[in-house]
Kinemage of the C-alpha trace (Angstrom):
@kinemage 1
@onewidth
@group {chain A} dominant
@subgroup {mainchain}
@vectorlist {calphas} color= white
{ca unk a 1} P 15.051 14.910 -4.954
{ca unk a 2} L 15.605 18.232 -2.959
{ca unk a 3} L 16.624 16.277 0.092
{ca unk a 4} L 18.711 14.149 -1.553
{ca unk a 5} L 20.653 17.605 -3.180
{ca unk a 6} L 20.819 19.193 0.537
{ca unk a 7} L 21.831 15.876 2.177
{ca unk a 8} L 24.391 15.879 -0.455
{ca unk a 9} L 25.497 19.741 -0.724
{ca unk a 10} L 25.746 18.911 3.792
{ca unk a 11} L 28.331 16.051 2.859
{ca unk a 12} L 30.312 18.113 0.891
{ca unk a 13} L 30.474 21.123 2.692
{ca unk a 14} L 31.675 18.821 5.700
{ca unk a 15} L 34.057 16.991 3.352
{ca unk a 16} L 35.130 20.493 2.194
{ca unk a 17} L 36.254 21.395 5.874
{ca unk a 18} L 37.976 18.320 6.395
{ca unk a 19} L 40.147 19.251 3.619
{ca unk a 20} L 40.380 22.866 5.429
{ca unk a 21} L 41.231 20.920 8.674
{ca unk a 22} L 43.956 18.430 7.053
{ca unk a 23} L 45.568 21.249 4.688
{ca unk a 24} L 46.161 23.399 8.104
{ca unk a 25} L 47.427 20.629 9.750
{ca unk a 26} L 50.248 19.903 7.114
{ca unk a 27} L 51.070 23.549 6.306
{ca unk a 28} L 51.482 23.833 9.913
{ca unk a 29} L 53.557 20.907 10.611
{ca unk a 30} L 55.835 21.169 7.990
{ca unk a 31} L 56.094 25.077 7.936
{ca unk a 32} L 59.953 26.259 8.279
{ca unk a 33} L 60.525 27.954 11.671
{ca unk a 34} L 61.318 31.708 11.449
{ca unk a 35} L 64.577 32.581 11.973
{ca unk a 36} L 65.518 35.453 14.036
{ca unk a 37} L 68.247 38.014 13.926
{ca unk a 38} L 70.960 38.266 16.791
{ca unk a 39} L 69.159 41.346 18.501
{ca unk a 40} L 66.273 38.806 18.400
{ca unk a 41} L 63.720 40.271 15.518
{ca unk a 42} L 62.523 37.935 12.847
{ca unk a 43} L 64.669 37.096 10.100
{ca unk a 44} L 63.186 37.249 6.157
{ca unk a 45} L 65.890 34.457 5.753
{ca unk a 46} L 64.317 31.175 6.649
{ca unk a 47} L 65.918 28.243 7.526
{ca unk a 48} L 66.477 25.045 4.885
{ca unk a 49} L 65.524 21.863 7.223
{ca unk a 50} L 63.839 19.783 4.705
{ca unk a 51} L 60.183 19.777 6.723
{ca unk a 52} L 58.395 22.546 4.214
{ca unk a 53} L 55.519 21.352 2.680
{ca unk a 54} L 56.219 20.696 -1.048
{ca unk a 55} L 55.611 23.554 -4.335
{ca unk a 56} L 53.590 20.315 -5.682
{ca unk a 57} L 52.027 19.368 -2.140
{ca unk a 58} L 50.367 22.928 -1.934
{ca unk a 59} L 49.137 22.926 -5.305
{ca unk a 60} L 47.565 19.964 -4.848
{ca unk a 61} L 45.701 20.824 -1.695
{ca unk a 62} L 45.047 23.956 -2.874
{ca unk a 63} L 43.483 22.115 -6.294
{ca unk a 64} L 41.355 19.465 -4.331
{ca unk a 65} L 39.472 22.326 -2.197
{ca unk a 66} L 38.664 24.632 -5.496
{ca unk a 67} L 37.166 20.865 -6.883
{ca unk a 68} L 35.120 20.456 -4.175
{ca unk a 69} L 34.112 24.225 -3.515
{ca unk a 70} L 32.768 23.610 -7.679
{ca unk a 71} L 31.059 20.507 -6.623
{ca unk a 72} L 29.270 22.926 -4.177
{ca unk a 73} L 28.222 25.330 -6.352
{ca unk a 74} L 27.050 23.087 -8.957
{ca unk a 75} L 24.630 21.252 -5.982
{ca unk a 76} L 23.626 24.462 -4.629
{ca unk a 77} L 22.185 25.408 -8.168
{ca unk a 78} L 20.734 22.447 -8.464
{ca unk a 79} L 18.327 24.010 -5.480
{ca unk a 80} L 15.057 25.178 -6.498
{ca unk a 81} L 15.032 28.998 -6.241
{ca unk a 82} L 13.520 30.707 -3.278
{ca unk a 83} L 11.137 33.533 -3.136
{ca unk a 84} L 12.628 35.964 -0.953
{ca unk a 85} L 9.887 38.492 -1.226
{ca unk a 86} L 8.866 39.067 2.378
{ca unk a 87} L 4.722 39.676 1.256
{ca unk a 88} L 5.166 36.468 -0.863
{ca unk a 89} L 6.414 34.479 1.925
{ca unk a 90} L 3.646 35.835 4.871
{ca unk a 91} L 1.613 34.826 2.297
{ca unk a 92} L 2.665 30.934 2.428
{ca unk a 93} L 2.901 30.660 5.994
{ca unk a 94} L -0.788 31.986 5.940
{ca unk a 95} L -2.442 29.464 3.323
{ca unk a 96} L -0.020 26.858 5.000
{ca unk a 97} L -1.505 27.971 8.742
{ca unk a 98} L -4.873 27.215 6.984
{ca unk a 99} L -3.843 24.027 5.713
{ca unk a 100} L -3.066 23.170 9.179
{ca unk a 101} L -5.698 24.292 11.223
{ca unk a 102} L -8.313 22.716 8.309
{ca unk a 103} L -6.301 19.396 9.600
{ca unk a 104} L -6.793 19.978 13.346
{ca unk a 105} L -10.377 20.572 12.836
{ca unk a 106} L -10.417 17.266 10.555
{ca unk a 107} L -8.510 15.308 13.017
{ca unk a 108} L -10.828 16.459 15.874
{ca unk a 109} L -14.140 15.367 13.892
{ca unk a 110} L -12.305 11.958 13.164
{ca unk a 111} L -11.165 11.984 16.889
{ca unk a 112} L -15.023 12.348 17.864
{ca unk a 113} L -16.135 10.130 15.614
{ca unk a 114} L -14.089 7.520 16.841
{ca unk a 115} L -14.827 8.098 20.621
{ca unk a 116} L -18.321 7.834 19.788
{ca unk a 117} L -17.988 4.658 18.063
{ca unk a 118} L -15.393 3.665 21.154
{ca unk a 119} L -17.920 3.887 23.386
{ca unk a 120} L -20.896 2.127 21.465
{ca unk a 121} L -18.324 -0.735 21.076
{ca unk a 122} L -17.398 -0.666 25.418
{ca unk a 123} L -21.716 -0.161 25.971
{ca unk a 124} L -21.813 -3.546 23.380
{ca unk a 125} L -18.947 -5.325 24.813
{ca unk a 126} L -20.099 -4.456 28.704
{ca unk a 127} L -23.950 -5.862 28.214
{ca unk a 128} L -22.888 -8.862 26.120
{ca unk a 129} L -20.631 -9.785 29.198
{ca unk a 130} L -22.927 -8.823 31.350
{ca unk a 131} L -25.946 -11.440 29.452
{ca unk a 132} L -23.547 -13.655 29.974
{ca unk a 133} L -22.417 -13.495 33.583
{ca unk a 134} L -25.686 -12.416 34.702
{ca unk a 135} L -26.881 -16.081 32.547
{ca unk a 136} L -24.405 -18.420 34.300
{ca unk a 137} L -25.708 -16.746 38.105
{ca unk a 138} L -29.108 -18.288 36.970
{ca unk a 139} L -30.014 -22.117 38.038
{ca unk a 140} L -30.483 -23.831 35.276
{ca unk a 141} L -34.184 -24.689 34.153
{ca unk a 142} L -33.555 -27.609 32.380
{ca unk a 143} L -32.931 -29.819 35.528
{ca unk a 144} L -29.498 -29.936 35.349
């Protein structure tokens, strides 16, 4: 459930700079030049060419990034909330330290365990083979 909320709130954000990405682009493409005076200093007046990015075209842009900066919000309080108290959160690396080095010594009694029982198995396996090796070197006593 969490994961699925970050994995989610990730998409979004990334969807959220893609619209960041694509509005630049457009304002920046079909931005009006500045127009300069004669001595060379830039003009108020700009330039009618027909490439400026539409009234409706902005608002629009500018309406699809608040809608997706909402979406954000909403996920992000979906979050469970976080403890920020420093003493609280020693506190749950320590029990979960603990919790992990009660596994490693678990694991290492299991790993024992099973070496031991490795090694009655190889002692089994290595005297059966040898009966039976050992067996076949024999003559046979039934006057084969």
């Amino acid at each position: 459930a969490m994961a699925d909320i970050v994995t989610q709130l990730q998409d979004s954000v990334n969807e959220l700079n893609g619209m960041f990405y694509n509005c630049v682009g457009v304002l920046q493409r079909d931005a009006k030049p500045a127009g300069t005076t004669a001595d060379g200093e830039l003009s108020d007046a700009l330039p009618d060419d027909g490439r400026e990015a539409s009234e409706k075209q902005i608002k629009e842009m500018a309406a699809a990034v608040v809608h997706q900066s909402r979406k954000i919000d909403e996920l992000a309080s979906l979050l469970p909330e976080v403890d920020l108290d420093e003493h609280a959160q020693l506190g749950r690396i320590a029990k979960l330290q603990a919790e992990n080095d009660e596994l490693d010594r678990e694991l290492a009694r299991e790993l024992e365990a099973s070496e031991k029982i490795l090694a009655k198995a190889t002692a089994a396996f290595e005297a059966a083979t040898d009966k039976v090796l050992l067996s076949e070197d024999q003559p046979s006593t039934t006057g084969r």
